[in-house]
C-alpha positions in Angstrom: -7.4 26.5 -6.4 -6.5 23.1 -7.9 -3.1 22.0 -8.1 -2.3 20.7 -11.6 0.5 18.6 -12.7 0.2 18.3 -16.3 -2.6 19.0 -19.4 -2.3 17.4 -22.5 -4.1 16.1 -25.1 -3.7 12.5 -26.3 -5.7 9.2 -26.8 -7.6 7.6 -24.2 -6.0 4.3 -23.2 -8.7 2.8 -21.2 -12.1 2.6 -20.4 -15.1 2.7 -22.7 -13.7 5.7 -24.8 -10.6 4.1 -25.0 -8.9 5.2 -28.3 -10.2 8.6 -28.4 -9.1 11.3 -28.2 -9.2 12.9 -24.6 -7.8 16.2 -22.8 -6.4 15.0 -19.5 -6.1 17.0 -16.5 -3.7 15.4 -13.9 -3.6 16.7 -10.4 -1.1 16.4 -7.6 -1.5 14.0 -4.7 -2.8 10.9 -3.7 -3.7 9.1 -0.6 -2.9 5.5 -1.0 0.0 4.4 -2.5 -0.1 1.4 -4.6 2.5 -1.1 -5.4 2.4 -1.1 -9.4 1.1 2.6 -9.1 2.1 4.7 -12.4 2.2 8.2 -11.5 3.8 8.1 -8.5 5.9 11.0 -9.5 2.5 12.9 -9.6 2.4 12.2 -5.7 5.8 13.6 -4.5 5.8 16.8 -2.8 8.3 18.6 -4.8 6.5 17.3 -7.8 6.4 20.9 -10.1 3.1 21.9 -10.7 0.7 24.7 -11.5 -1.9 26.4 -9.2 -5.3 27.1 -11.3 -8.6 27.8 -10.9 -11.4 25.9 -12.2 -11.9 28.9 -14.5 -8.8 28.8 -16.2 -9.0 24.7 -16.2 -12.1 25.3 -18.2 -10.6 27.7 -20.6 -7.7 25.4 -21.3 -10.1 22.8 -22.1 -12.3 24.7 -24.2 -9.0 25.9 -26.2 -8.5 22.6 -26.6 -11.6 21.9 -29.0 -11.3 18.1 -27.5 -14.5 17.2 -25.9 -13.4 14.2 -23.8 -12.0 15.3 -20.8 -10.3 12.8 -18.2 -9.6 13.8 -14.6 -6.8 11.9 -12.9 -4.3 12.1 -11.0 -3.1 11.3 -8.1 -6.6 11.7 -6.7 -9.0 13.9 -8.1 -12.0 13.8 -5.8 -9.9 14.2 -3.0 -8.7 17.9 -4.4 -10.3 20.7 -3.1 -12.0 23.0 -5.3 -12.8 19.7 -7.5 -16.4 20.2 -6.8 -16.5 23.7 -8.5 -14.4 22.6 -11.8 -17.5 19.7 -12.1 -20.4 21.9 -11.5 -18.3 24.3 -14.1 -17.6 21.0 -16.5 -21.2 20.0 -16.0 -22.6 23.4 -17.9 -20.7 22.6 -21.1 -23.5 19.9 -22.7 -20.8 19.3 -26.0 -17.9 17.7 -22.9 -17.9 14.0 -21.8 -15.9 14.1 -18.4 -14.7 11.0 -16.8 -13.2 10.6 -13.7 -10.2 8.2 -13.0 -10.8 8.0 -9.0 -9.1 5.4 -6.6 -11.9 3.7 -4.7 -11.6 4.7 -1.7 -13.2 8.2 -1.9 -17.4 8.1 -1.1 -18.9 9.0 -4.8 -22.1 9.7 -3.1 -21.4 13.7 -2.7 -20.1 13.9 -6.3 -23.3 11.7 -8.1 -26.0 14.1 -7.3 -24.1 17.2 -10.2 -26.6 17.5 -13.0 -25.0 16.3 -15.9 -22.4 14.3 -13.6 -19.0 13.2 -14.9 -18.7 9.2 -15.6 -16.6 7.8 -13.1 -14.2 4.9 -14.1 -13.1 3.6 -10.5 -11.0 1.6 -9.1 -11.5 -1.3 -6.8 -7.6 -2.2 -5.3 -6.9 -6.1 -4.8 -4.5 -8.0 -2.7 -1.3 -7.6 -4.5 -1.4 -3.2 -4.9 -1.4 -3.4 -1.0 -4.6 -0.9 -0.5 -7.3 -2.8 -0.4 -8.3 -2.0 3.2 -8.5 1.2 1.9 -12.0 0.3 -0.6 -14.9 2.4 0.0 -16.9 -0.5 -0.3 -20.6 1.4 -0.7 -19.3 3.3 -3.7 -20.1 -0.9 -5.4 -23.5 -0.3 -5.0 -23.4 3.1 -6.6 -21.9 3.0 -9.4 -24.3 3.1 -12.7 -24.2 2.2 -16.8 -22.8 5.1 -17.6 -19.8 4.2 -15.2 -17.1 1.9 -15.1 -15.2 -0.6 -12.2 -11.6 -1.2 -13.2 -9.9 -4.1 -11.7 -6.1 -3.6 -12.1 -4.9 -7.5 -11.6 -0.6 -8.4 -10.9 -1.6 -12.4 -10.0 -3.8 -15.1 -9.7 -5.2 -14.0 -6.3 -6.3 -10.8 -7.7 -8.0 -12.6 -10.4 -9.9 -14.6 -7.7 -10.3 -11.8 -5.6 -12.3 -9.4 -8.8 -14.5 -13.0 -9.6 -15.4 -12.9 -5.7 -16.1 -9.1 -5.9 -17.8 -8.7 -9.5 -20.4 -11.9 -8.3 -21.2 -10.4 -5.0 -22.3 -7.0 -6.0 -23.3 -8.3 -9.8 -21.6 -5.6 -11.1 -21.8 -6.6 -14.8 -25.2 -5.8 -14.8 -24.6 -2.7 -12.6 -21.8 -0.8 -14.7 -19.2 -1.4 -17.1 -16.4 -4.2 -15.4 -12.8 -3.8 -16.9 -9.9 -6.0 -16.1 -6.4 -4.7 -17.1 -3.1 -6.4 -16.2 -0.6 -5.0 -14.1 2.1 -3.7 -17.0 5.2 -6.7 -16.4 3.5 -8.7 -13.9 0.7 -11.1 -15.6 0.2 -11.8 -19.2 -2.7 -10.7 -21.0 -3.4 -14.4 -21.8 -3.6 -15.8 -17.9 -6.2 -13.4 -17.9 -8.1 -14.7 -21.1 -8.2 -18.2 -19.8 -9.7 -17.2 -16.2 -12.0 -15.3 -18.2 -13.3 -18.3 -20.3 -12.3 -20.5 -17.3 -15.1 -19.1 -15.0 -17.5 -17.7 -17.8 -17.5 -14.1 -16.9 -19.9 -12.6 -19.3 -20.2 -8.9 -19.2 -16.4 -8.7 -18.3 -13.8 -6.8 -20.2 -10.1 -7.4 -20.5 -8.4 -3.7 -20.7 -5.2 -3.4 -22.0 -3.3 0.3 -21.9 -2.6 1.2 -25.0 -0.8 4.3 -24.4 1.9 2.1 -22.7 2.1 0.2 -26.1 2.0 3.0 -28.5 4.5 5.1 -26.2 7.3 4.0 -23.6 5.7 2.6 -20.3 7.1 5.3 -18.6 6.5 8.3 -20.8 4.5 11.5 -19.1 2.4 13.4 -21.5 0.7 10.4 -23.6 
């Protein structure tokens, strides 16, 4: 059983299918706890929430007729029964599944589904407070049909993603997002490190469900 806190279908505000149309799947619970985290209220224990199987996910999603799906949360790999839904997922051939996971959760296990969902990942810097947390060999997993997401609040994070992005030479591993931290750095401090340090092969990632919508609007 998986416990879910909310369905819906919307647009995709980030990643490479950004502006399409998605059916999300957010489930309860994380374990880290981020400082600009988003969802938080997807974390707390009397959160309301529904108990399903990875059956009835996968009806839900079918009734949908949407064929992006995006798992988030919280933390979905870190659900159990999350293994089932993907080797359920996995069957359907006409679904794209993406995985919004945390970085600190070994992807190893969860690479080796036929037909595996694209994971968009994490990798936490200084200012969300988790970095200790990084499961530093998923870098060297990760693969073109995934993407690393660096969520960045200052100018040390910005330093901190360069530092990370060179070591691992990630743009030519995956695809390498940067997105601000809504409120704390503007879009344009992150255009001029960009062209400062000539990252090539580096994205800047802006939410658009938080411009469309309200920032703090569930459901969108």
């Amino acid at each position: 059983m998986l416990d879910v806190a909310e369905m819906f279908v919307s647009i995709n505000g980030e990643g490479t299918h950004s502006g399409q149309l998605a059916f999300f799947v957010r489930f309860c619970g994380c374990n880290l706890s981020c400082s600009y985290c988003d969802t938080m209220w997807a974390n707390q224990q009397n959160t309301p929430y529904r108990r399903m199987t990875a059956e009835e996910i996968y009806k839900e999603i079918c009734k949908s007729e949407v064929h992006n799906v995006t798992l988030t949360g919280g933390e979905p790999l870190n659900r159990e029964g999350i293994f089932e839904l993907l080797e359920l997922l996995a069957q359907d051939e006409q679904l794209y599944v993406e995985i919004e996971t945390n970085g600190s959760i070994p992807l190893k296990p969860f690479l080796s589904l036929k037909n595996r969902p694209s994971m968009t990942m994490d990798y936490k810097l200084p200012s969300s407070g988790m970095e200790k947390s990084m499961c530093l060999e998923n870098l060297n997993l990760l693969e073109k049909k995934d993407t690393l997401k660096f969520v960045v609040g200052s100018l040390q994070d910005l330093d901190r993603a360069k530092n990370i992005i060179d070591k691992h030479n990630l743009t030519y591993r995956c695809a390498v997002y940067i997105s601000p931290v809504f409120g704390k750095i503007e879009p344009s401090t992150i255009v001029e490190f960009l062209k400062q340090h000539r990252m090539n092969g580096v994205t800047l990632q802006l939410q658009i469900h938080k411009i469309i919508w309200n920032p703090n609007a569930k459901g969108v």
